[in-house]
LUMGUFI-782986 format. One record per residue (C-alpha): x, y, z; residue in one letter. Coordinates in steps of 0.1 Angstrom, whole numbers, plus 5000, padded with zeros to 4 digits. Layout:
N
X, Y, Z, aa
X, Y, Z, A
...
***
This chain:
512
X, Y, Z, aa
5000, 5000, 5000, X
5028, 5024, 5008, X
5047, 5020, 4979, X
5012, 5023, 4957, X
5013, 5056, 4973, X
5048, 5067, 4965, X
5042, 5055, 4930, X
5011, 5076, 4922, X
5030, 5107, 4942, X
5055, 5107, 4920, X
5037, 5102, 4887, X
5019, 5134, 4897, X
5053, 5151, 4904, X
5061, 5142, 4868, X
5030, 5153, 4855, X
5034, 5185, 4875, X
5067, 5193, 4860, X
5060, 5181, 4824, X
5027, 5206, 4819, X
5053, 5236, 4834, X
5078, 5225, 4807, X
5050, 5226, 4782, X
5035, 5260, 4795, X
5072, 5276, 4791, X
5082, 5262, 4762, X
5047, 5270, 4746, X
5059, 5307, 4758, X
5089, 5306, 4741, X
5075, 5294, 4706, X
5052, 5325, 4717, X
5079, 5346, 4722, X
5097, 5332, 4691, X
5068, 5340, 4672, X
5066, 5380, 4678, X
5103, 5384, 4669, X
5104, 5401, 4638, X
5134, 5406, 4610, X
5152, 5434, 4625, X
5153, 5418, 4659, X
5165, 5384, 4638, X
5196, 5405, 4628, X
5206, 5417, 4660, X
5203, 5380, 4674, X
5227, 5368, 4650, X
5249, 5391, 4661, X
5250, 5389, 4698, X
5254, 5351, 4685, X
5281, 5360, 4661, X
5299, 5381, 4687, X
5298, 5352, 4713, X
5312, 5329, 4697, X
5340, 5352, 4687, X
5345, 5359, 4724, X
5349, 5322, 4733, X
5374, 5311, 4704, X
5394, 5342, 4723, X
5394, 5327, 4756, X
5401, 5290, 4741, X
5436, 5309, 4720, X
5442, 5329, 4749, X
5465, 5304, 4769, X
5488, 5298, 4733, X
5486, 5336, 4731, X
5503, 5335, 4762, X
5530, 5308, 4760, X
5540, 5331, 4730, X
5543, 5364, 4739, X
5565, 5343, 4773, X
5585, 5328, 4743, X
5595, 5363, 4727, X
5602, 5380, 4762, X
5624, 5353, 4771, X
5668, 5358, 4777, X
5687, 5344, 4749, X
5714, 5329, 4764, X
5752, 5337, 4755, X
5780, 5315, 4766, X
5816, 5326, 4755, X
5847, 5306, 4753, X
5873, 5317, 4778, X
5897, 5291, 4771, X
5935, 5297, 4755, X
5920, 5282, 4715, X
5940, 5270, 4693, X
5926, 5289, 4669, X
5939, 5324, 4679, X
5920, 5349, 4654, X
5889, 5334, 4665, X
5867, 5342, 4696, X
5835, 5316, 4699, X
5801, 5321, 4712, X
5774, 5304, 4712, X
5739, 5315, 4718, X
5710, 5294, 4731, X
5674, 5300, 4742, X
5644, 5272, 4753, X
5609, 5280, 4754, X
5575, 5257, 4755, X
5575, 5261, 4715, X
5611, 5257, 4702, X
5651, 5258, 4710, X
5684, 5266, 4695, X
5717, 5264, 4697, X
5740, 5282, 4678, X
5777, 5289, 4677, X
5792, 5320, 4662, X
5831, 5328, 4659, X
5841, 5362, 4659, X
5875, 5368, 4639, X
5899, 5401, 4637, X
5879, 5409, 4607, X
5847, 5433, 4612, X
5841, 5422, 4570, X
5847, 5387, 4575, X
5821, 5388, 4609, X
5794, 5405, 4590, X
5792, 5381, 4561, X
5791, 5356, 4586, X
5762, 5370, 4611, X
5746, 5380, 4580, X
5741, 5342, 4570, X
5732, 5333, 4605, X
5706, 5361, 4608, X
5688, 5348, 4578, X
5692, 5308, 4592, X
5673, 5323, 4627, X
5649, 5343, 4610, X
5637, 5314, 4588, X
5637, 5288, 4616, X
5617, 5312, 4640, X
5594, 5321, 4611, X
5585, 5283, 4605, X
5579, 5280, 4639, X
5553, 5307, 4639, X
5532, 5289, 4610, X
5535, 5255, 4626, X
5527, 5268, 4659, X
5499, 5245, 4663, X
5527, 5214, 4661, X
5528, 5192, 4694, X
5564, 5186, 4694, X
5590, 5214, 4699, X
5614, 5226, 4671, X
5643, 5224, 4675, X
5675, 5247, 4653, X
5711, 5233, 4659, X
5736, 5250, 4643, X
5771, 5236, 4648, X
5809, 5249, 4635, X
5839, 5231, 4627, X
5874, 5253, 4627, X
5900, 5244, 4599, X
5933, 5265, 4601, X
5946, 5256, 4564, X
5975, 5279, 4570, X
5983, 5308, 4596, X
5958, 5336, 4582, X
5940, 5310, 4560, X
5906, 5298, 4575, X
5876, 5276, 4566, X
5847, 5273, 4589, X
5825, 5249, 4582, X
5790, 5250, 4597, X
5765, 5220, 4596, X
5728, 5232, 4603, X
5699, 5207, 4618, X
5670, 5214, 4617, X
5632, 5199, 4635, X
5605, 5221, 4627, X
5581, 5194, 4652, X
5581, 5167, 4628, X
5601, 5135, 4626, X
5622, 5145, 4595, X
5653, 5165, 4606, X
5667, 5191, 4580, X
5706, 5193, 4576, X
5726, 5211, 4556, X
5759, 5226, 4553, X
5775, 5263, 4550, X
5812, 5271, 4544, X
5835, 5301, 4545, X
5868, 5301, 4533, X
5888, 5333, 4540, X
5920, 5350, 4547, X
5918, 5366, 4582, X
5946, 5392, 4577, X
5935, 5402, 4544, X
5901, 5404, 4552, X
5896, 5389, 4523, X
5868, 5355, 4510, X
5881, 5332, 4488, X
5858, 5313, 4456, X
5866, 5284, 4442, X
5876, 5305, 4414, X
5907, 5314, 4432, X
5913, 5280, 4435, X
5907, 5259, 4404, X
5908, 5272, 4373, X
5869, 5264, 4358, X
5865, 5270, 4323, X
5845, 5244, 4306, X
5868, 5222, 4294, X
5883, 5219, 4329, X
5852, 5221, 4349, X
5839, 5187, 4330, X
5870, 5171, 4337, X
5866, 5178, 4376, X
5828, 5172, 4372, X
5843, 5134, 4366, X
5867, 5129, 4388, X
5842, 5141, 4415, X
5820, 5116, 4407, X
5848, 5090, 4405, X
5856, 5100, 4441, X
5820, 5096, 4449, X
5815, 5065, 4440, X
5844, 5047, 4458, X
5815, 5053, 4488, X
5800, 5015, 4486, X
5771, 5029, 4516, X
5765, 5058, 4494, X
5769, 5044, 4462, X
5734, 5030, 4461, X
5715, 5059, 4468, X
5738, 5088, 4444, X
5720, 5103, 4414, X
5741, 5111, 4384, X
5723, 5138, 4366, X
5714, 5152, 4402, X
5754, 5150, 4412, X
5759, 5171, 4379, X
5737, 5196, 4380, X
5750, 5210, 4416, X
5782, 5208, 4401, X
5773, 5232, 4369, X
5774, 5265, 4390, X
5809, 5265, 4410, X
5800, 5294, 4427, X
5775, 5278, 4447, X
5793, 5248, 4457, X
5800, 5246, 4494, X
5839, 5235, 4494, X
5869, 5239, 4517, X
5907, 5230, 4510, X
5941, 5224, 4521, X
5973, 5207, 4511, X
5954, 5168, 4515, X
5925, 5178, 4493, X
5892, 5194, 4481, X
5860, 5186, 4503, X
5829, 5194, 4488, X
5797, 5194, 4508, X
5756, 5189, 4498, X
5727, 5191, 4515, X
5708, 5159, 4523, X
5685, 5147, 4494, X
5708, 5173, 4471, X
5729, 5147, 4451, X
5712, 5111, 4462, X
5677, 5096, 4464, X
5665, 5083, 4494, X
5678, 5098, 4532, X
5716, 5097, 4533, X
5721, 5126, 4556, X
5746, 5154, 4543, X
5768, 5141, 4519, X
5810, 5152, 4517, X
5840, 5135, 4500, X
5875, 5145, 4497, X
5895, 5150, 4463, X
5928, 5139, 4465, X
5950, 5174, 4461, X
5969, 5152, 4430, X
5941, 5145, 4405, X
5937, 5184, 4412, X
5974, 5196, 4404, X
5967, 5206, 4367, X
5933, 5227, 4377, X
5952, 5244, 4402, X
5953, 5280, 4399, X
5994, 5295, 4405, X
5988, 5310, 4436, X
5975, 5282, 4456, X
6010, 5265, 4460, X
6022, 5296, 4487, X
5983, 5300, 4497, X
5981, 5263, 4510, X
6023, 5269, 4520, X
6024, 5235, 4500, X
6060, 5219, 4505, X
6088, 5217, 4480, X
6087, 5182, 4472, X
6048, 5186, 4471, X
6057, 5216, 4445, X
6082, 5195, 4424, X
6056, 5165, 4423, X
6029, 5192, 4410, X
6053, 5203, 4384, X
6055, 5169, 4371, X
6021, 5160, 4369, X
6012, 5193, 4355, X
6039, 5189, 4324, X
6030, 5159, 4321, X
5995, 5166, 4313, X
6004, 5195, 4291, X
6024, 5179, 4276, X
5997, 5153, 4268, X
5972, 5182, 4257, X
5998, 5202, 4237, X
6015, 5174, 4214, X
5997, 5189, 4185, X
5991, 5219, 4186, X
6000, 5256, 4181, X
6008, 5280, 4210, X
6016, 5315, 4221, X
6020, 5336, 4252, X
6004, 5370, 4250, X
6022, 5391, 4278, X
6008, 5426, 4290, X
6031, 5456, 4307, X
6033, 5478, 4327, X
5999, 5475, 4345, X
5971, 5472, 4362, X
5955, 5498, 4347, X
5918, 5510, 4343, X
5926, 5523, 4308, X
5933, 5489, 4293, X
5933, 5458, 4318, X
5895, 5456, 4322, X
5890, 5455, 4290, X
5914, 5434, 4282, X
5905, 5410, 4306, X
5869, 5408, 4291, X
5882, 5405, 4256, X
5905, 5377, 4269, X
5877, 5357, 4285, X
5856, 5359, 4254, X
5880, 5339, 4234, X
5893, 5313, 4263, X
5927, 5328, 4264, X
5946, 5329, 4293, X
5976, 5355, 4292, X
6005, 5369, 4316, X
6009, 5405, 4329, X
6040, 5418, 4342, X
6029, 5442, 4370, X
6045, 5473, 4383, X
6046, 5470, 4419, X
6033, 5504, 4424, X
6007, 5498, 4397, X
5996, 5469, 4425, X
5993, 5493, 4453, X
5972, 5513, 4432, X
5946, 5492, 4416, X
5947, 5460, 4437, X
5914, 5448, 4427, X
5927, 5448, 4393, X
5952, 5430, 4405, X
5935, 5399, 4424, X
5910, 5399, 4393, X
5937, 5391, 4369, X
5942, 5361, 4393, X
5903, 5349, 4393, X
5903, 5350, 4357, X
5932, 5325, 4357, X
5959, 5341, 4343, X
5997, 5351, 4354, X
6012, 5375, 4369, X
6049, 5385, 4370, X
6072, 5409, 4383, X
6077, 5442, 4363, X
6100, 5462, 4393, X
6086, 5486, 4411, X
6088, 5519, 4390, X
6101, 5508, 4358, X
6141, 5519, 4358, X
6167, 5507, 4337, X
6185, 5482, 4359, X
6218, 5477, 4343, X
6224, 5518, 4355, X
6213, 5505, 4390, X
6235, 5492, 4416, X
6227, 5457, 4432, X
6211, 5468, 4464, X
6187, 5491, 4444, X
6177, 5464, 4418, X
6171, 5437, 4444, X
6147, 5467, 4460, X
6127, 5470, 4433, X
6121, 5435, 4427, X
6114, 5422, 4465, X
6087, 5456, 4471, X
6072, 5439, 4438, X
6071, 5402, 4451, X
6061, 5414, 4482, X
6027, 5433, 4473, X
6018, 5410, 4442, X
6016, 5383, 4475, X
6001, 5407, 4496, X
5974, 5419, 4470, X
5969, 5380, 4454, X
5980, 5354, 4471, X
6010, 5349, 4444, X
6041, 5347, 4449, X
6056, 5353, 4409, X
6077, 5332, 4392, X
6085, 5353, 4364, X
6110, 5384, 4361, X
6106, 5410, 4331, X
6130, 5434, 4332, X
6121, 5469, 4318, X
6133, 5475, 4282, X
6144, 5443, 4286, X
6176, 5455, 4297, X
6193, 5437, 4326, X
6231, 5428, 4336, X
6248, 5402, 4357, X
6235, 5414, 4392, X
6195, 5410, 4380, X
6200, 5375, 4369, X
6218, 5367, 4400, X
6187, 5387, 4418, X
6166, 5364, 4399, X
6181, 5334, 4409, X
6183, 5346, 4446, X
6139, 5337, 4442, X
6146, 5311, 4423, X
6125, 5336, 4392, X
6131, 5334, 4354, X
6140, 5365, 4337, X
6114, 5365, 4307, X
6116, 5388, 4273, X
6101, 5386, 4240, X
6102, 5372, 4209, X
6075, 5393, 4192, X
6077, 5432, 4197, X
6041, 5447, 4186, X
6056, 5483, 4193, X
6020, 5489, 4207, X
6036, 5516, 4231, X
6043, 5539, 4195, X
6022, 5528, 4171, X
5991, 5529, 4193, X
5974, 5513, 4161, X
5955, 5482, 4158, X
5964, 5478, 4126, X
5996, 5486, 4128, X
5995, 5457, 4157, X
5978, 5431, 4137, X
6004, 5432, 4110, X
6033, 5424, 4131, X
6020, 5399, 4150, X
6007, 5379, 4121, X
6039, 5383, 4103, X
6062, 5376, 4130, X
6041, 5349, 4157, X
6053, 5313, 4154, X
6042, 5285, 4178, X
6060, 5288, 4210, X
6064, 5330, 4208, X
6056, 5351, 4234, X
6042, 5384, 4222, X
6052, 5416, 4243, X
6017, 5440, 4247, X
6006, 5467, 4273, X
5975, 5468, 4291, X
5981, 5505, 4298, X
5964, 5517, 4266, X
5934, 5516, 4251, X
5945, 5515, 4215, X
5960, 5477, 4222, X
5924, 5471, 4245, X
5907, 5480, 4213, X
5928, 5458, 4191, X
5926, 5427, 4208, X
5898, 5413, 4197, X
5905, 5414, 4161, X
5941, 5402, 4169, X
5927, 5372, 4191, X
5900, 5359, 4161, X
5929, 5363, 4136, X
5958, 5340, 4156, X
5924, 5319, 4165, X
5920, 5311, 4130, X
5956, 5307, 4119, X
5952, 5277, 4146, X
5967, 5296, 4173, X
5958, 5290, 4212, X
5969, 5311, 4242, X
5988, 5301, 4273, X
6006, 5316, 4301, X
6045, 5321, 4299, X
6048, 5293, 4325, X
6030, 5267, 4303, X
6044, 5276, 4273, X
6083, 5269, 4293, X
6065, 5237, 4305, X
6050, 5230, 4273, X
6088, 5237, 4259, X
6103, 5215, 4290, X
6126, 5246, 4300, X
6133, 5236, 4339, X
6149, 5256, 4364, X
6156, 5294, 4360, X
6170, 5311, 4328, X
6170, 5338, 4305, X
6141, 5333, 4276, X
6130, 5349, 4243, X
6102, 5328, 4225, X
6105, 5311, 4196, X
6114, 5333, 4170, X
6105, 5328, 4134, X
***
């Protein structure tokens, strides 16, 4: 009986609440019903408007872990220790946050130009990583930047600094890549590859193999390397990322640059030998190479041009007298146009003048040799003068280029017994002439043309100035006429290589 009670109690609780639900929501289909359209609009947007105002509160807390991200201390740890490396101070700079981390080690050298290349690059590396992070902010896992250096002293002021970059951005797949500066720390100066191989076409294709070779001796690698891929890095030297000294060449690539399938960041070594005929002059004093390393080079290099010369016809143009800005630019341009490569007897005060005209002769692969400083007649000069004038020459062509010149041309080509014994003292050849184009009076192309064709013979070398603009302007006519007689152009020093002249003498050129 009691529970019949409870029972019919509660059914009319039920029923109780169930007609006040229907008598409200009756009122609110009521209420519904007397809205009309303006009051339509301004519901949506108190609707609109909420909704906006709760996505802001949901945001707010990532909003927050943010804004803590940007306000927070980078950290800066510097290397007290005695380094090895004495024109280099390192640093490295770290910061951790909820969203990301990185590490990153910067050297300081001597050089304010050197360190602002440098900080450049690693500006743009931050900026990038940060900026990534910012898109993928929604990403679970942290990102992390990590970018490491490696110190290689080639020689006392010679540097490369190799820096390999990895990269998370919150993903599984790590980014690495590699970045590497080659400079001079006293002369504040970057070095290409340019400067260190000499890369026309024929030569670069030759390398382009023997890179390759080198590559494949890598059994792990050799499965995943892509030919064509390998090649196509190779096409532009100016963007390979390289580094030297007197072992070999190292060149660098990105991961997934040269092979197909994850090999991480790929590097191999050239043996410096199967690189000795590339070789631009300079580098034997820039990598300080030793004299039995020099001799071996010397070999191997007339060995190979003897190979490549057998039948043909040669010629050394030679310019005096300069750099100048009236004729070497030019000439330069003129020279490049028809694959020649040439040799310039320098005045060393012409050097101190226009040293970028200087170290461009250089990067276009051609010679330089020692002119004196001012141009006097030697034979009036007494021995302490003449060996004056020849070391201030040696001494800023080095200073300006890297190169320490083989080659002696005294002016007028007058010299006497004290400037050959000068000569031999730095172990220099005196060079003269064996074609005169008396461009210095007739300062006619014409006039210029018509001696050189009568007179040239294979094995000549052809006395020019690059201080005027009359020869500048005659150059190209007189290049596409000994072009098509069969002619092709070499240094001084090839030609005495080609000719198997050793050791330091007094020479002409053939004569006809």
């Amino acid at each position: 009986m009691v529970y019949s009670i409870r029972k019919t109690t509660a059914f009319a609780k039920d029923l109780a609440t169930s007609q006040v639900f229907l008598i409200l929501w009756e009122g609110r289909i009521e209420v519904i019903k007397r809205i009309k359209l303006p009051e339509w609009i301004l519901l949506f947007l108190l609707i609109l408007l909420l909704g906006i105002g709760i996505n802001k509160l949901i945001t707010y807390p990532n909003k927050l872990v943010n804004k803590k991200d940007n306000i927070q201390a980078e950290k800066v740890e510097e290397d007290e220790s005695n380094s090895k490396y004495p024109d280099i101070h390192l640093k490295t700079f770290s910061k951790e946050t909820d969203t990301y981390t990185y590490s990153i080690s910067n050297p300081e050298t001597k050089s304010e130009k050197i360190n602002s290349s440098i900080n450049r690059w690693m500006k743009r590396q931050k900026e990038s990583f940060l900026k990534t992070v910012n898109i993928n902010e929604k990403t679970l896992r942290p990102a992390h930047l990590n970018i490491q250096l490696e110190t290689n002293r080639i020689t006392k002021d010679f540097y490369s600094l190799v820096f390999r970059t990895y990269a998370n951005q919150g993903d599984v797949n790590e980014q690495e890549m590699v970045k590497v500066f080659n400079f001079d720390v006293k002369k504040e100066q970057f070095l290409t590859i340019n400067d260190v191989l000499d890369l026309d076409k024929k030569n670069l294709d030759k390398i382009k193999e023997i890179i390759w070779e080198e590559l494949q001796e890598n059994k792990e690698l050799q499965p995943y390397l892509n030919k064509k891929q390998t090649y196509e890095t190779l096409q532009e030297p100016d963007d390979w990322q390289w580094s030297i000294d007197r072992k070999g060449l190292t060149l660098y690539w990105a991961e997934y640059e040269i092979t197909e399938g994850f090999a991480g960041t790929v590097e191999v070594s050239i043996p410096i030998k199967k690189l000795y005929v590339f070789l631009q002059d300079h580098m034997d004093s820039y990598l300080q190479m030793s004299k039995e390393q020099q001799v071996e080079k010397k070999k191997i290099t007339q060995k190979e041009l003897k190979k490549s010369f057998t039948h043909g016809k040669y010629i050394a143009l030679t310019f005096d007298d300069g750099p100048s800005p009236q004729g070497t630019p030019q000439i330069l341009k003129t020279l490049k146009e028809y694959d020649a490569k040439a040799t310039f007897f320098m005045l060393g005060n012409q050097v101190d003048y226009y040293p970028d005209l200087a170290r461009k002769v250089i990067e276009d692969g051609h010679e330089i040799g020692n002119h004196t400083r001012s141009h006097p007649n030697l034979s009036k000069m007494s021995e302490a003068y003449i060996k004056k004038e020849l070391e201030y020459t040696n001494e800023k062509i080095e200073e300006v280029t890297g190169v320490t010149p083989r080659l002696i041309r005294p002016p007028y080509g007058i010299y006497n017994d004290n400037v050959v014994e000068c000569a031999k003292e730095n172990n220099q050849s005196i060079i003269l002439w064996s074609v005169d184009t008396l461009d210095w009076k007739n300062r006619n192309g014409s006039a210029i043309q018509k001696i050189v064709q009568n007179e040239s013979t294979p094995g000549a070398i052809v006395l020019l100035h690059d201080i005027h603009s009359t020869t500048a302007d005659a150059l190209p006519k007189l290049l596409k006429t000994l072009k098509q007689a069969g002619y092709q152009f070499i240094t001084v020093s090839q030609l005495l290589d080609w000719k198997e002249k050793e050791g330091v003498s007094l020479y002409y050129g053939s004569r006809k």
